[in-house]
C-alpha positions as CSV (number, residue, x, y, z in Angstrom):
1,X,26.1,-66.2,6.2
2,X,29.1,-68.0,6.1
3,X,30.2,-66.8,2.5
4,X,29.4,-63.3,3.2
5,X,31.7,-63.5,6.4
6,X,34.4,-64.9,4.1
7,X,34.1,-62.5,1.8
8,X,34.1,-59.3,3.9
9,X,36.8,-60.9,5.6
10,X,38.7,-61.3,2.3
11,X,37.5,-57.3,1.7
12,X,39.1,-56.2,4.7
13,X,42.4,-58.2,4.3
14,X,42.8,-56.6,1.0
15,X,42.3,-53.2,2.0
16,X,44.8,-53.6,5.1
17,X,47.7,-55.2,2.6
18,X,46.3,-52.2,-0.1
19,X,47.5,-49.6,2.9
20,X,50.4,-51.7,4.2
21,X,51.8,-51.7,0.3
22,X,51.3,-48.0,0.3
23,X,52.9,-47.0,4.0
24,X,55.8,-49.8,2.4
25,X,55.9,-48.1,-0.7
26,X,56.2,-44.2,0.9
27,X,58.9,-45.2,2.9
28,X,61.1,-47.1,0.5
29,X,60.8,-44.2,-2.3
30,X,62.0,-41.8,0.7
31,X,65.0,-44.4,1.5
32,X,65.9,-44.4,-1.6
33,X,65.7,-40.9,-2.5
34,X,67.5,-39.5,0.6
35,X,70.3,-42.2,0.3
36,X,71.2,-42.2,-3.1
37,X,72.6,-38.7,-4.6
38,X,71.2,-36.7,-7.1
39,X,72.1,-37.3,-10.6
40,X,73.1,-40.8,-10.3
41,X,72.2,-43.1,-13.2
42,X,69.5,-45.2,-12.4
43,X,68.0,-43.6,-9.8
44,X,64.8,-42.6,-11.0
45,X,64.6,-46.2,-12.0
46,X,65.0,-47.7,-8.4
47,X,62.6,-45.0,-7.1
48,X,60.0,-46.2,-9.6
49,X,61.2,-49.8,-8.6
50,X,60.9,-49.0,-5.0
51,X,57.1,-47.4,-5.0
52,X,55.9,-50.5,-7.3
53,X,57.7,-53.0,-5.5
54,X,55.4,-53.7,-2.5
55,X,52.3,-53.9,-4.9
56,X,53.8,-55.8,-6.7
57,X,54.5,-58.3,-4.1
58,X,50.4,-57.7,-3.1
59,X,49.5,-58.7,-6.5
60,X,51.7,-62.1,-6.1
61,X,50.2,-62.8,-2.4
62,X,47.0,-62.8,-4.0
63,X,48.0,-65.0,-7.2
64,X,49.5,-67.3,-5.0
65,X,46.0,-67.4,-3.4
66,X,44.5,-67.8,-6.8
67,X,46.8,-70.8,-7.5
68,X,46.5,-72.5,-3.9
69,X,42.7,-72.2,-4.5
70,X,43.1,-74.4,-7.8
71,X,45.6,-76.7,-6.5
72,X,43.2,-77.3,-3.3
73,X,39.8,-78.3,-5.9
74,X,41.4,-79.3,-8.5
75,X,44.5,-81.4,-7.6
76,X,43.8,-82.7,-3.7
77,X,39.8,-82.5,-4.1
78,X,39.1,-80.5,-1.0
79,X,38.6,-77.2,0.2
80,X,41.3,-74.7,0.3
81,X,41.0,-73.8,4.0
82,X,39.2,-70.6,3.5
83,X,36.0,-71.9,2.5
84,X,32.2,-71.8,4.4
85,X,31.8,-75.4,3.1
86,X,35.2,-77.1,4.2
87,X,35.1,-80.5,2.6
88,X,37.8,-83.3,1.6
89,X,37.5,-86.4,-0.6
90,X,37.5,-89.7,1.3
91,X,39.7,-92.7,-1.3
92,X,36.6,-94.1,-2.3
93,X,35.5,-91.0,-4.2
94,X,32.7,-89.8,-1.1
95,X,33.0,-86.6,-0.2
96,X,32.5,-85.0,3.3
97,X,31.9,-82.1,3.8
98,X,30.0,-79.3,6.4
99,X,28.0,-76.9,4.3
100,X,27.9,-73.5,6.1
101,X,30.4,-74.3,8.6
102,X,27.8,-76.8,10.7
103,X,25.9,-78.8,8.6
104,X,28.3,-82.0,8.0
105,X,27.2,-84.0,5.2
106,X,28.6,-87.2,3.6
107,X,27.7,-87.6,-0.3
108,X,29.0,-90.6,-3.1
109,X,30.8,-89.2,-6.4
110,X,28.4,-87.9,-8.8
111,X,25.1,-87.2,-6.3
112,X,23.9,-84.0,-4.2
113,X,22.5,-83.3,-1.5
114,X,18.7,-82.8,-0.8
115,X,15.9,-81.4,1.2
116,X,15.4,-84.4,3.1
117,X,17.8,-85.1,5.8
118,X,19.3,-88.6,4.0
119,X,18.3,-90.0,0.8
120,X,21.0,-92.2,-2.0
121,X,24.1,-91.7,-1.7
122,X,23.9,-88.9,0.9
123,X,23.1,-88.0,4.7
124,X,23.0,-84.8,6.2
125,X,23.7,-83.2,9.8
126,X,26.3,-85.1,10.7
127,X,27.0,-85.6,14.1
128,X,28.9,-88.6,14.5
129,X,30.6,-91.3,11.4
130,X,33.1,-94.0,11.1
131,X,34.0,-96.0,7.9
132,X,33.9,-99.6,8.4
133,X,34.8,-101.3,5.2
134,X,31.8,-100.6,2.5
135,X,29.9,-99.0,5.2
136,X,29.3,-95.2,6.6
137,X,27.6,-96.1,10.2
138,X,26.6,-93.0,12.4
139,X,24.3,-90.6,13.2
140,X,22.6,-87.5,12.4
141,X,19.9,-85.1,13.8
142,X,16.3,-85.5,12.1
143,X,16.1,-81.7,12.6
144,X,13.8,-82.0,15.0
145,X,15.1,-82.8,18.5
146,X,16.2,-86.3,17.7
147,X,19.1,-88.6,17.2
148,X,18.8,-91.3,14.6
149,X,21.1,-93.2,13.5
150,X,22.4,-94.5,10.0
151,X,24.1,-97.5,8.0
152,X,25.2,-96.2,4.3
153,X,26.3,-99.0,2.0
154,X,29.4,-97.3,0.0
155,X,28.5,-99.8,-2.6
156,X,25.0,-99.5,-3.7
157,X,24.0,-96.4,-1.7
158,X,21.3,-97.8,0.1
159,X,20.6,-96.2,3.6
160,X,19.2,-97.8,6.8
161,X,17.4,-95.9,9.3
162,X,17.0,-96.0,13.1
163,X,16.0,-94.2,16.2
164,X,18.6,-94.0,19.1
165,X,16.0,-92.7,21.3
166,X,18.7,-89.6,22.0
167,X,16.6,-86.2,22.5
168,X,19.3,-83.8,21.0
169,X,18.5,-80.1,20.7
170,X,20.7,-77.6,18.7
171,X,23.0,-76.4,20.9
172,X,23.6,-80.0,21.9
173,X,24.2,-81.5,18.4
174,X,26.8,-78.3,17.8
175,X,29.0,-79.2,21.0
176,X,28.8,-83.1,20.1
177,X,30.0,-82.5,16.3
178,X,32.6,-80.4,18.1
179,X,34.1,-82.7,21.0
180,X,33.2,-86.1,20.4
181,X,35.7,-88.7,19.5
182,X,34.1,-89.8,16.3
183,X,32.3,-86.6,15.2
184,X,32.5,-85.9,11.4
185,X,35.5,-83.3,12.0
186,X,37.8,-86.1,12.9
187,X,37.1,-87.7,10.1
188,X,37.9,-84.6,7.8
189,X,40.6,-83.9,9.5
190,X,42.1,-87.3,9.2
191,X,41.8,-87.3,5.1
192,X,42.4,-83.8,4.4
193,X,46.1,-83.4,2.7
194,X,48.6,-81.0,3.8
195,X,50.8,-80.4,0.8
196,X,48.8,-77.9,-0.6
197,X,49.5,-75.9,2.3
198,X,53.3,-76.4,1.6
199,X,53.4,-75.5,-2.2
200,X,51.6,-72.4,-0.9
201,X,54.3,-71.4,1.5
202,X,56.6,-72.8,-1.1
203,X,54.9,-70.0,-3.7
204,X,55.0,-66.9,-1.3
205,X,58.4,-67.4,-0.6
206,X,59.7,-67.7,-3.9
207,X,57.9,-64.6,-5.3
208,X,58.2,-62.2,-2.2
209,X,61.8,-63.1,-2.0
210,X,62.5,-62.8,-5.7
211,X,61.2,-59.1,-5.5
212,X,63.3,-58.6,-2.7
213,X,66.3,-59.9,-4.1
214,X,65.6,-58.0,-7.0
215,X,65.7,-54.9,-5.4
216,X,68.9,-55.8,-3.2
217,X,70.9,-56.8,-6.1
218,X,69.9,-53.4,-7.9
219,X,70.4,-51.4,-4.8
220,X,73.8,-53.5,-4.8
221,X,74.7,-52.0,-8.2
222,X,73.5,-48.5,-7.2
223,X,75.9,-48.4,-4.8
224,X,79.0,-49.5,-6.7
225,X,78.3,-46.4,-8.9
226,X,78.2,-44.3,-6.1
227,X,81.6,-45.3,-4.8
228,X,83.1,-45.6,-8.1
229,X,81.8,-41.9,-8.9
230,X,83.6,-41.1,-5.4
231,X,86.9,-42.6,-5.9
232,X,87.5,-40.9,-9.2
């Protein structure tokens, strides 16, 4: 469910920014056309320039995308923030993650998560964790109304099991993952890097304000014929 959200999420972003290019577009080409006189060298140019322009930048949004995507998996091993499994690499090569949005899961380097609810090298809904040296300790619902909890060796992998004698039902376990003070999103939250986010920024900026400094500096030059063609 949660990739199908993202994607006709993505859907509908890209056909608002494929009208928003087009109402930009319309209305530069107009600008230009009623601004700059008739005959004037270059013109035709700059309207072309003008209509393409805004697609132009749409195309870059979305390679910037592309590019903040690969940065995010390949570079800072985590998510990219648009994902319906958000996860981040912990320094000792686990990875934690919540597939779907709500089922947090913590896995070693190398291994994947099963059927069952923990098995080596992995345990799944998450509800609370804290790393304590070579050890994962916290707890998890069974899947069926209770709260156990669990002692993952970083080391060799190995999982202990216990019963906290907590009844937790569904709706319980999703407020508790949500609020508590050592719930799994704390714990993502706390090793998830932030620089991607800046080279994105870093990316739009750059390549949306190229285009529009493209298109000054030409209008610039437009406009210098224009009074030169007056003053003679």
């Amino acid at each position: 469910m949660a990739g199908f959200y993202y994607f006709a999420m993505a859907l509908t972003l890209g056909l608002f920014g494929i009208m928003a290019a087009a109402i930009v577009s319309i209305t530069l080409v107009l600008l230009a056309w009623k601004r700059l006189p008739r005959g004037l060298q270059g013109k035709r140019t700059f309207l072309t320039f003008s209509g393409l322009a805004p697609f132009v930048g749409l195309l870059w949004l979305v390679a910037a995308l592309v590019i903040h995507v690969q940065v995010s998996n390949k570079l800072a091993h985590q998510d990219c923030g648009f994902s319906g499994d958000p996860y981040v690499t912990l320094p000792n090569g686990y990875v934690l993650g919540s597939l779907n949005t709500y089922d947090g899961y913590i896995v070693a380097p190398g291994f994947k998560t099963d059927t069952p609810r923990t098995g080596p090298g992995y345990v799944r809904s998450l509800i609370d964790i804290q790393w304590t040296g070579e050890h994962f300790v916290g707890t998890f619902s069974d899947g069926g109304g209770k709260e156990l909890h669990f002692d993952l060796n970083a080391r060799d992998r190995s999982i202990q099991i216990s019963d906290t004698g907590i009844s937790v039902g569904f709706d319980q376990v999703d407020t508790l993952v949500q609020r508590d003070a050592n719930s799994y999103w704390v714990m993502y939250a706390k090793y998830r890097h932030h620089w991607p986010n800046y080279i994105l920024m870093a990316l739009i900026v750059a390549g949306e304000g190229g285009i529009a400094f493209g298109m000054w500096r030409y209008s610039m030059s437009l406009r210098q014929r224009v009074t030169s063609t007056a003053a003679l």
